[in-house]
C-alpha positions as CSV (number, residue, x, y, z in Angstrom):
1,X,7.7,37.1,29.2
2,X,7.2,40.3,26.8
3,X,11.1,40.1,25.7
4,X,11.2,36.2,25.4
5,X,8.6,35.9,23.4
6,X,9.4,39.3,20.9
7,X,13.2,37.0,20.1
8,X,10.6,34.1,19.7
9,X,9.0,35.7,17.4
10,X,11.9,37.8,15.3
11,X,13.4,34.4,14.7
12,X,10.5,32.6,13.0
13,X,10.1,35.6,10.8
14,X,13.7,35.5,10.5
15,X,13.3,31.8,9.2
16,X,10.6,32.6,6.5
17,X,12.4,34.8,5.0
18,X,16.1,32.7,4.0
19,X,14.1,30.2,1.4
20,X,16.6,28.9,-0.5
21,X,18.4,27.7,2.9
22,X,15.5,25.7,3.7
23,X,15.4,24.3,0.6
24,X,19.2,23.3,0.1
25,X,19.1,22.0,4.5
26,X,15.5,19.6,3.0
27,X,17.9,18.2,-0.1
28,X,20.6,17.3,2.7
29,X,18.0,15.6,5.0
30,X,16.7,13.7,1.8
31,X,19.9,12.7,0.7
32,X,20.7,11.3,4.0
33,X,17.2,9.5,4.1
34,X,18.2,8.0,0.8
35,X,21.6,6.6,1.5
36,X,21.3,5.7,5.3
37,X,17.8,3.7,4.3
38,X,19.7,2.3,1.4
39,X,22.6,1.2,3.3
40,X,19.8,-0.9,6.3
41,X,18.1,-2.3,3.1
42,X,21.4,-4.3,2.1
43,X,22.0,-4.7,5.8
44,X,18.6,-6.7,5.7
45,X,19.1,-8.4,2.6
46,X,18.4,-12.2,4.0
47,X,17.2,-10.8,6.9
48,X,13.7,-9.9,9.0
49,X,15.2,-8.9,12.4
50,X,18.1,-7.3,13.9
51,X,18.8,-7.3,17.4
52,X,14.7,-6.8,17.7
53,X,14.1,-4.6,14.9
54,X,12.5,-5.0,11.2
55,X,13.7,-3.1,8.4
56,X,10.8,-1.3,8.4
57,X,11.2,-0.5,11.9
58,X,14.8,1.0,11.2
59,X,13.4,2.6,7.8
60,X,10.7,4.7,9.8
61,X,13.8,5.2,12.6
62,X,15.9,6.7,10.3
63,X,13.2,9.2,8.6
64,X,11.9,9.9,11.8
65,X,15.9,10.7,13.4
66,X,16.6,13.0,10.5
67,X,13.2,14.6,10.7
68,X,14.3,15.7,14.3
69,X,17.9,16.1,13.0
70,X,16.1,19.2,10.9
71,X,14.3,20.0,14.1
72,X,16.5,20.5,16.8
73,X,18.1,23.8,15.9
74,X,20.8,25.3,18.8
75,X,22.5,27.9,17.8
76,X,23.4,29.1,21.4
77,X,26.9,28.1,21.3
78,X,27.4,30.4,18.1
79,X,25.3,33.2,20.1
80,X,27.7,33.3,23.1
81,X,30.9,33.3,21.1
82,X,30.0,36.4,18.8
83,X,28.7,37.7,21.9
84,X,31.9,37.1,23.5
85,X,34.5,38.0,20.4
86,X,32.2,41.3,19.9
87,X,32.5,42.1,23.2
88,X,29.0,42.7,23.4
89,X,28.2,40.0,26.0
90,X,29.2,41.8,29.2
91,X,26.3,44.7,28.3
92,X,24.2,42.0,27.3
93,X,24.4,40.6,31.1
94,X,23.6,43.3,32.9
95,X,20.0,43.7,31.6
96,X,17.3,42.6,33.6
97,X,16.2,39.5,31.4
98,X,17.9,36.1,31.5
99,X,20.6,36.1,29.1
100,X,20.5,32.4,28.5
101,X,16.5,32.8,28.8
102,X,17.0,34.9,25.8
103,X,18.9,32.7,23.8
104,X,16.5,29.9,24.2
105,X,13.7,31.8,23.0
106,X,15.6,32.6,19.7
107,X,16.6,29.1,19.3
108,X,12.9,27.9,19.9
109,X,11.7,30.6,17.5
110,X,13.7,29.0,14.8
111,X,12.9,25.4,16.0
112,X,8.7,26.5,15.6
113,X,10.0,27.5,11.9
114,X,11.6,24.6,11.5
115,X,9.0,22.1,12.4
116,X,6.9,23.0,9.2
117,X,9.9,23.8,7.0
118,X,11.9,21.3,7.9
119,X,10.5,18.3,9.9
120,X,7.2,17.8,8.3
121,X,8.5,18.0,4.7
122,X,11.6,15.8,5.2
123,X,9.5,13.1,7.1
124,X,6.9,13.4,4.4
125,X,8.9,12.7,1.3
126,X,10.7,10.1,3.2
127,X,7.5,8.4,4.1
128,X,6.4,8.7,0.7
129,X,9.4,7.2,-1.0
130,X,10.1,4.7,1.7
131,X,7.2,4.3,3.5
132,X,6.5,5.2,7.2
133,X,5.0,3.0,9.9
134,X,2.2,4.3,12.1
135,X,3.2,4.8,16.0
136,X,3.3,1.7,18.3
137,X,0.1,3.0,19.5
138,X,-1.5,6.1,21.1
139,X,-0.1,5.9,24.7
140,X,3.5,5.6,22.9
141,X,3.0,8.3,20.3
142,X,2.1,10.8,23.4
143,X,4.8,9.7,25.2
144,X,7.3,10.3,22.3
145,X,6.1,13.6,21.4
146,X,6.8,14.0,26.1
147,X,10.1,12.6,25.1
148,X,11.3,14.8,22.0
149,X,10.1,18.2,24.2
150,X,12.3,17.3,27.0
151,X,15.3,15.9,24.7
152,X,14.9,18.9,23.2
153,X,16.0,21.1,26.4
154,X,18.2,18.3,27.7
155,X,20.0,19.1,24.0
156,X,19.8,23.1,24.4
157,X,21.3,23.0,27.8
158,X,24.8,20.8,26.6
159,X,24.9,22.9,23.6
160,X,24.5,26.3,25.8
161,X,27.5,24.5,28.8
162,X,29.7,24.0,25.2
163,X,29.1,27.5,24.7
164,X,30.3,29.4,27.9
165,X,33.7,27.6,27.0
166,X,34.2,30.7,25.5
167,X,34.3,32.9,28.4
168,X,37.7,30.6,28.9
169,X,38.9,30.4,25.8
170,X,38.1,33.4,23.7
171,X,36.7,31.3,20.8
172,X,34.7,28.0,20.6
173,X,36.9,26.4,18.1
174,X,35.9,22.6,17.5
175,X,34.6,22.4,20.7
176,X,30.5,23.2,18.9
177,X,31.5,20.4,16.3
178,X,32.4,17.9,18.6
179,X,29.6,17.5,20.7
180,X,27.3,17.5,17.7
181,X,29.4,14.5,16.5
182,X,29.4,12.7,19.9
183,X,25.7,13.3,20.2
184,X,25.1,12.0,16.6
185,X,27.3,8.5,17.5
186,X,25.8,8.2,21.1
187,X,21.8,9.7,20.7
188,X,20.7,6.6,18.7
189,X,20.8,9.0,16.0
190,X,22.9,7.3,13.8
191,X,22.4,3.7,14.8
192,X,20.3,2.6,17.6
193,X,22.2,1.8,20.5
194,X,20.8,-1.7,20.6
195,X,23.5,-2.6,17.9
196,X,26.3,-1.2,20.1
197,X,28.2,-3.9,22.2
198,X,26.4,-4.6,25.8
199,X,28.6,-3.1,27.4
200,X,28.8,0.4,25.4
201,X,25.2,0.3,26.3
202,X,25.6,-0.1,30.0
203,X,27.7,2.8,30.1
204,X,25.6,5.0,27.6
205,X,22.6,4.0,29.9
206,X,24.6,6.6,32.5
207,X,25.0,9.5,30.1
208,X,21.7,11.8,29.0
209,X,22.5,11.6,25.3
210,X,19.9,8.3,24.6
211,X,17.6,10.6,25.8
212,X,17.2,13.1,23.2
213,X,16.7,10.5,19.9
214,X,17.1,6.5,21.5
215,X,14.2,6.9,23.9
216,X,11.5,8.7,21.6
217,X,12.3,7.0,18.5
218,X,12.3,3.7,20.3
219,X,8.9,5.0,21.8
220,X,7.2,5.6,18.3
221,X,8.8,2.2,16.9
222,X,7.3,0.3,20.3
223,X,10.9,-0.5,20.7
224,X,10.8,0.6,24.2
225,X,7.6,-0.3,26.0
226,X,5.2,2.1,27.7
227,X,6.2,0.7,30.9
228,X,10.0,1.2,30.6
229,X,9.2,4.8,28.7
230,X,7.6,6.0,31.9
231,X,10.7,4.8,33.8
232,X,13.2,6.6,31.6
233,X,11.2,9.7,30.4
234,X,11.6,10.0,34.4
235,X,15.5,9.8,34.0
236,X,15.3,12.4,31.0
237,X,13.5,14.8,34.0
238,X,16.3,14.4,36.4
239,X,19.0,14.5,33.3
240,X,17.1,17.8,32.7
241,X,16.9,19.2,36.4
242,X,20.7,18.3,36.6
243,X,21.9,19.5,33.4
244,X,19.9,23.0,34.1
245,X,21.5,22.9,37.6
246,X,24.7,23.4,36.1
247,X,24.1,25.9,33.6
248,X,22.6,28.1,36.7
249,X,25.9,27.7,38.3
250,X,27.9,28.2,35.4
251,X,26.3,31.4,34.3
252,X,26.3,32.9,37.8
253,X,30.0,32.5,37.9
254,X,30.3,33.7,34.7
255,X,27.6,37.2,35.4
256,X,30.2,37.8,38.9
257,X,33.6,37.2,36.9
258,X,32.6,39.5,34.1
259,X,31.3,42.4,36.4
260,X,34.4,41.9,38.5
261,X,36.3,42.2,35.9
262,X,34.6,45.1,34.4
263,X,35.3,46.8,37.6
């Protein structure tokens, strides 16, 4: 654990030291606060509801989405492809820690930083400008904060399957760009999938991006009950199991295909 947690830590001394990045990435979040809660507000003109939600409900979604927005920070892709254009990645493999086991830790590091640079002061001056509604209730609120450590991972693991692209490739391209843009549309994180067409949500029910924003904002909100969070925070689980599945497979090919090729 000694080496996991020493990148742990470099990265959240790392992330108190760039200030002024912190404070241009909390004027982005704000912004964003400012015109998506703007945008609902006329949406709800003449109404009290949509599709199940008040516009306080969606107010407190969308504070709450870009607070973890500012939260979820996965670099990993970026990691492998420097590692990979620098050539520095095969030496890398052949220590005896977990490569990927390494990137995680950094990436955590600088997610630890981000939760009180970040999260806490975006969701703050969004509350205090727009107001913020209290969780559903207790049970829900634990449940959530279940939900946003396992969306987390499920997140970390699709970024760091993006990222061995470049073993193929040479260079990760768009490749980082679009997922974060798919996951942005289809996470809830944008709009909640409730305002998608049914059947859009019948086939989004399938894939594991709900479960990183949809399922524990909809938690917090009492959107979702604690019934039917139960149910799906146990999909999220096998969503994780599968997802890490893969990336064990994926990074054992890569590990004999490098040191084969290395000779």
């Amino acid at each position: 654990m000694g080496p996991y947690f020493y990148k742990l830590k470099t990265e959240i001394i790392i992330g108190l030291t760039y200030r002024f990045e912190v404070f241009a990435t909390l004027l982005a979040r704000y912004v964003q606060i400012v015109a998506t809660v703007f945008l609902w507000i006329c949406v709800y003109q003449d109404r009290k509801s949509i599709h199940g939600m008040t516009r306080e409900q969606m107010i407190t979604w969308m504070i709450l989405s870009a607070g973890l927005s500012g939260l979820y920070v996965l670099d990993v892709p970026s990691r492998i492809s420097s590692g990979v254009r620098m050539g520095s990645i095969a030496v890398e493999l052949i220590r005896p820690c977990s490569l990927p086991g390494l990137f995680c830790a950094q990436d955590i590091g600088q997610t630890v930083d981000s939760f009180f640079s970040k999260f806490i002061p975006i969701v703050l001056l969004g509350g205090i400008t727009f107001g913020l509604l209290p969780p559903a209730g207790a049970v829900s609120f634990i449940l959530a904060l279940i939900s946003v450590g396992i969306g987390y991972f499920i997140l970390w693991l699709m970024y760091d399957l993006v990222g061995t692209l470049c073993f193929r490739t040479m260079v990760l391209g768009q490749f980082d760009a679009v997922l974060r843009t798919v996951i942005a549309i289809f996470s809830g994180s944008m709009i909640p999938l409730a305002f998608f067409p049914q059947p859009m949500q019948q086939i989004l029910a399938w894939m594991p991006f709900q479960y990183t924003f949809q399922l524990p904002l909809g938690l917090y909100i009492g959107m979702i009950s604690v019934r039917e969070g139960l149910l799906q925070i146990g999909i999220q689980i096998i969503w994780l199991c599968i997802l890490n599945m893969m990336t064990v497979i994926v990074w054992n090919r890569i590990r004999k295909y490098i040191l084969i090729q290395g000779g």
